[in-house]
C-alpha positions in Angstrom: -202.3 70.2 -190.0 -201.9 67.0 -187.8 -202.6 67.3 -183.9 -198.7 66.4 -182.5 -198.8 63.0 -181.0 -197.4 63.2 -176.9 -194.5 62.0 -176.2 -193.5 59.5 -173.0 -191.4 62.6 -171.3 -194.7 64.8 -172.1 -197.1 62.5 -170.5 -195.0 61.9 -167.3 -194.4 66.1 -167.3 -198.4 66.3 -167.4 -198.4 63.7 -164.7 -196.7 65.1 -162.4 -198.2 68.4 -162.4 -202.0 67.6 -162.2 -203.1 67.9 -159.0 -203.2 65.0 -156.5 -204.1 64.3 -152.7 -202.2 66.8 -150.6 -199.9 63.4 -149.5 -199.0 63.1 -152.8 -198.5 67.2 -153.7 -195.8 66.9 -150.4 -194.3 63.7 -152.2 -193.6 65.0 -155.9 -192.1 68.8 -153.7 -190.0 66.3 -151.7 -188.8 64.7 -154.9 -188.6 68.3 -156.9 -186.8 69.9 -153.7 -184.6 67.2 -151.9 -181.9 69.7 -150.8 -184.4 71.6 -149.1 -186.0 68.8 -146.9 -182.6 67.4 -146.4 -180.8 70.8 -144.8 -184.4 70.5 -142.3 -183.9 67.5 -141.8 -180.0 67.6 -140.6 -181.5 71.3 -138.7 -183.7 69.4 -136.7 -181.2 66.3 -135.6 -178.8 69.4 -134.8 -181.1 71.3 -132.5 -182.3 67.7 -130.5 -178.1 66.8 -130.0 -177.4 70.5 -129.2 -180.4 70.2 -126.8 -179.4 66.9 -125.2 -175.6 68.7 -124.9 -177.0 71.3 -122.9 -178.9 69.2 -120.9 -176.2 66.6 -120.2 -173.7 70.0 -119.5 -176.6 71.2 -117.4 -177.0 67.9 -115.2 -173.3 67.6 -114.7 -172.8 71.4 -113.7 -175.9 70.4 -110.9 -173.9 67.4 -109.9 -170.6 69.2 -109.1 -172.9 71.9 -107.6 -174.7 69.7 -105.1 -171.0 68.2 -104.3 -169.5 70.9 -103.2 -172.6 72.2 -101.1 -172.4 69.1 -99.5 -168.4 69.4 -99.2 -169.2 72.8 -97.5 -172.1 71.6 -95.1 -169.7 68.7 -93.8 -166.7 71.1 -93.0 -166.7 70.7 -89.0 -164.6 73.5 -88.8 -167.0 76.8 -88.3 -164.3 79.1 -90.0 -163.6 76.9 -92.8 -167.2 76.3 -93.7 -167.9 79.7 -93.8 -165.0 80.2 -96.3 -166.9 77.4 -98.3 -170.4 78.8 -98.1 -169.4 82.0 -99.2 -167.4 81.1 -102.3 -170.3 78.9 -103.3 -172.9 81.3 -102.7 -172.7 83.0 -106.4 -173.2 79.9 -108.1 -175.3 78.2 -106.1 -178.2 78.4 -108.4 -181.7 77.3 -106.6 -179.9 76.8 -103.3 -178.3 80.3 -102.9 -181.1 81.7 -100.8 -180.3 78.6 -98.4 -176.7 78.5 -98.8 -176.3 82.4 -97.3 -178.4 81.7 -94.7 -176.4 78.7 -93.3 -173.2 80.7 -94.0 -174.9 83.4 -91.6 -175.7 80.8 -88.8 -172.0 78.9 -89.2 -170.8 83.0 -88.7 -172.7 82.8 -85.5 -171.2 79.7 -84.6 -167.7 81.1 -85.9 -168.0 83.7 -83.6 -168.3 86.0 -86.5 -171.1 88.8 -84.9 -170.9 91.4 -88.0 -170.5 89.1 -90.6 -173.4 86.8 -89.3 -175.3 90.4 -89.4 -174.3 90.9 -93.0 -175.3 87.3 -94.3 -179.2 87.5 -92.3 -179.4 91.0 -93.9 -178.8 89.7 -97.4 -181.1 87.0 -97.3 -183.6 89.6 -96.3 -183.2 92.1 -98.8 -181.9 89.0 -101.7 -184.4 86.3 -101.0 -187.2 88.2 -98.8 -189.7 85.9 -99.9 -187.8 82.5 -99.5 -188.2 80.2 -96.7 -185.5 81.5 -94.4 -186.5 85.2 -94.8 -188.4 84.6 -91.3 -185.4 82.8 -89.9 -182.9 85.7 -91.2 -185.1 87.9 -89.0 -185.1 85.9 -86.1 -180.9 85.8 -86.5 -180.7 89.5 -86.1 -183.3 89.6 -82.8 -181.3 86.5 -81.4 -177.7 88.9 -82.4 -179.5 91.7 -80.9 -180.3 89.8 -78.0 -176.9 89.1 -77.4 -175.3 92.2 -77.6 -177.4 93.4 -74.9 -179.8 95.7 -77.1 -182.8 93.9 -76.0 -185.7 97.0 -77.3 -183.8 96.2 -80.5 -184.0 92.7 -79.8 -188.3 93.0 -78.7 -189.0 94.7 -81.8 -187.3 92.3 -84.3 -189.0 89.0 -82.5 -192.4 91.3 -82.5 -191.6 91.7 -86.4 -190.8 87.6 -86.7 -194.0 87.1 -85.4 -196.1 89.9 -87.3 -195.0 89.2 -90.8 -194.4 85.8 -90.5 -197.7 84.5 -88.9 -198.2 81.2 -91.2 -194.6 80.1 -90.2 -194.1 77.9 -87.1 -191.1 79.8 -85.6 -194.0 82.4 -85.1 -195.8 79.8 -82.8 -192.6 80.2 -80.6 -192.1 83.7 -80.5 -194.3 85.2 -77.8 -192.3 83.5 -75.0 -189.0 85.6 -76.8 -191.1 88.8 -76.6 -192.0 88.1 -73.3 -188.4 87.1 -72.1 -187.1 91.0 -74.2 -190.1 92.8 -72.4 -189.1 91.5 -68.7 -185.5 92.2 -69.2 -186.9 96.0 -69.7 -189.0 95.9 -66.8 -192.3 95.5 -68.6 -193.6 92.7 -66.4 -197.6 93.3 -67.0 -196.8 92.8 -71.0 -194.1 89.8 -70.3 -197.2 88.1 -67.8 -199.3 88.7 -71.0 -197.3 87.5 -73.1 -196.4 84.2 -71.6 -200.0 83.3 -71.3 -200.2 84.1 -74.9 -197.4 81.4 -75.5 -198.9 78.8 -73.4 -202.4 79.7 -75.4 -200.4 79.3 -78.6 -198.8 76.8 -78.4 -200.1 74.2 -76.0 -198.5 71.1 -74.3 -194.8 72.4 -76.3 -191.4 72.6 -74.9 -191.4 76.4 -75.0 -194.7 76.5 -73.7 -193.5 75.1 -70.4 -190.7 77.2 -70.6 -193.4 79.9 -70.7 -195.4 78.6 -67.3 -191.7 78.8 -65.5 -191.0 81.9 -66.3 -194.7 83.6 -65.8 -194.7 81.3 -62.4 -191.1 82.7 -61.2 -192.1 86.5 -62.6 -195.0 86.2 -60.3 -193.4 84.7 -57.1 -190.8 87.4 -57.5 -193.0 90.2 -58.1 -196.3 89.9 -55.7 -197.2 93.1 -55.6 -197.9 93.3 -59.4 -199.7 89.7 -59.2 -201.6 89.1 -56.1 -202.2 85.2 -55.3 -205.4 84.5 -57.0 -208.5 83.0 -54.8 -209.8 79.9 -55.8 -213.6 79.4 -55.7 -213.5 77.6 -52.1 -211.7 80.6 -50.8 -213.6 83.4 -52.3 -217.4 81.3 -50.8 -215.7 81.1 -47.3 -216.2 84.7 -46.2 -219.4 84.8 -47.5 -220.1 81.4 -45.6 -218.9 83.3 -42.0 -220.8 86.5 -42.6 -224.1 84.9 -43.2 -224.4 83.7 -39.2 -223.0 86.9 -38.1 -225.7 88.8 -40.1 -228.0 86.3 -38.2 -227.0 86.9 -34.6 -227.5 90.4 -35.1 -231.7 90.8 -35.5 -231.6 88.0 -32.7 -229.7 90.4 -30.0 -231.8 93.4 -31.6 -235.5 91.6 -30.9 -233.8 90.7 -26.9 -235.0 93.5 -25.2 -238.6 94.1 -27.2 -239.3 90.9 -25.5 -238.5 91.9 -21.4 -239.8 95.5 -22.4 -243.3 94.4 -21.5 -242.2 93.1 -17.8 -241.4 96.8 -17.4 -245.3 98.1 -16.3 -245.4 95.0 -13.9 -242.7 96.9 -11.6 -243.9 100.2 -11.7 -247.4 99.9 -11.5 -249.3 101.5 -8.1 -250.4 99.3 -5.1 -253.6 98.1 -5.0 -256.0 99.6 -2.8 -256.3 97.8 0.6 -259.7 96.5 1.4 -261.5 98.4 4.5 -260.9 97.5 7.8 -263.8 95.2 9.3 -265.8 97.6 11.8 
């Protein structure tokens, strides 16, 4: 029996399924399975327009963000921007930790004690490890301060400048711990402490601050803080004792020289010579 000729359709069939270079295997699937790279192809120009949506909706929502924090900040009126900062707060996104903090300060400002209290404790217990965690701190000594609690007031500027050592508010804060520890009558510690903030801090406003005040706790106080001797005055006495010291073998060695004149008086007459006979 005859071998069956192949056909043209047989011979493109056989064609297309002997294996080829892997370019050409991805070519005759594409061909095979066009639906399939087609849906992929339409998923993938979905997901980079839904991803350019989200990042256009994303810009704009940062836009009308950073407007209306800079509506807030611009509010002259304390009470008003208070209002502001607080209602954008919650959505304040990367600039929350910030935004309470200001809104505790313009409470200050407002005249707004407890509530300025509130806001520094939030950012403290919120954002304890943001940049104005420090400052928060220093907020409640300065409200502290100012209601007349001033060991409260020592022990919150003393915490400022423990925890917060790499910060340069701490540079400033021994001349606040010494100001807290004079007002409660620890005036060896507040001396210290001064010097410490001159040491610190050299050649700075609040170091001069700190000079005054040691200078003025001294003059007032000279009991505690006897005038210092310079080094002329301290080699003066010993300059006036050293002829003193002198004078005194010289008026000792006085009489050893007359005693010897002493014998001279007392000795007996000589015997007279004999009478010439």
């Amino acid at each position: 029996m005859a071998r069956p000729r192949k056909t043209q359709a047989a011979e493109h069939e056989e064609l297309i399924h002997t294996p080829k270079s892997e370019w050409e295997k991805l070519l005759i699937h594409v061909i095979e399975n066009p639906w399939m790279y087609a849906g992929g192809a339409v998923f993938v120009v979905l997901c980079v327009v839904a991803g350019l949506a989200v990042r256009a909706t994303s810009s704009a929502a940062a836009e009308k963000t950073d407007s209306a924090y800079a509506a807030a900040l611009t509010e002259e009126d304390p009470a008003k921007r208070l209002e502001q900062l607080e209602a954008f707060a919650p959505e304040a996104g990367r600039w929350t930790a910030e935004a309470v903090y200001l809104a505790a300060e313009t409470a200050v400002e407002a005249g707004q004690p407890d509530k300025a209290r509130e806001l520094f404790e939030r950012v403290g217990k919120e954002f304890g490890k943001s940049p104005y965690a420090g400052r928060a701190l220093d907020g409640l000594a300065f409200l502290a301060e100012g209601g007349g609690d001033y060991q409260k007031a020592l022990e919150l500027y003393q915490r400022v400048a423990n925890e917060f050592p790499g910060e340069f508010l701490a540079r400033r804060k021994p001349y606040d711990i010494g100001r807290m520890q004079e007002k409660l009558g620890m005036l060896k510690e507040a001396a210290e402490s001064y010097e410490q903030q001159q040491n610190a801090f050299p050649d700075s406003i609040v170091a001069g601050k700190a000079d005054q005040a040691l200078a003025a706790l001294k003059t007032a106080n000279p009991d505690l803080f006897p005038p210092e001797q310079t080094a002329a005055e301290a080699a003066a006495p010993a300059e006036t004792a050293a002829p003193a010291e002198a004078a005194a073998p010289a008026e000792a060695a006085a009489p050893a020289a007359e005693a010897p004149a002493a014998p001279a008086e007392t000795a007996p007459p000589a015997a007279e010579a004999p009478a010439a006979q």
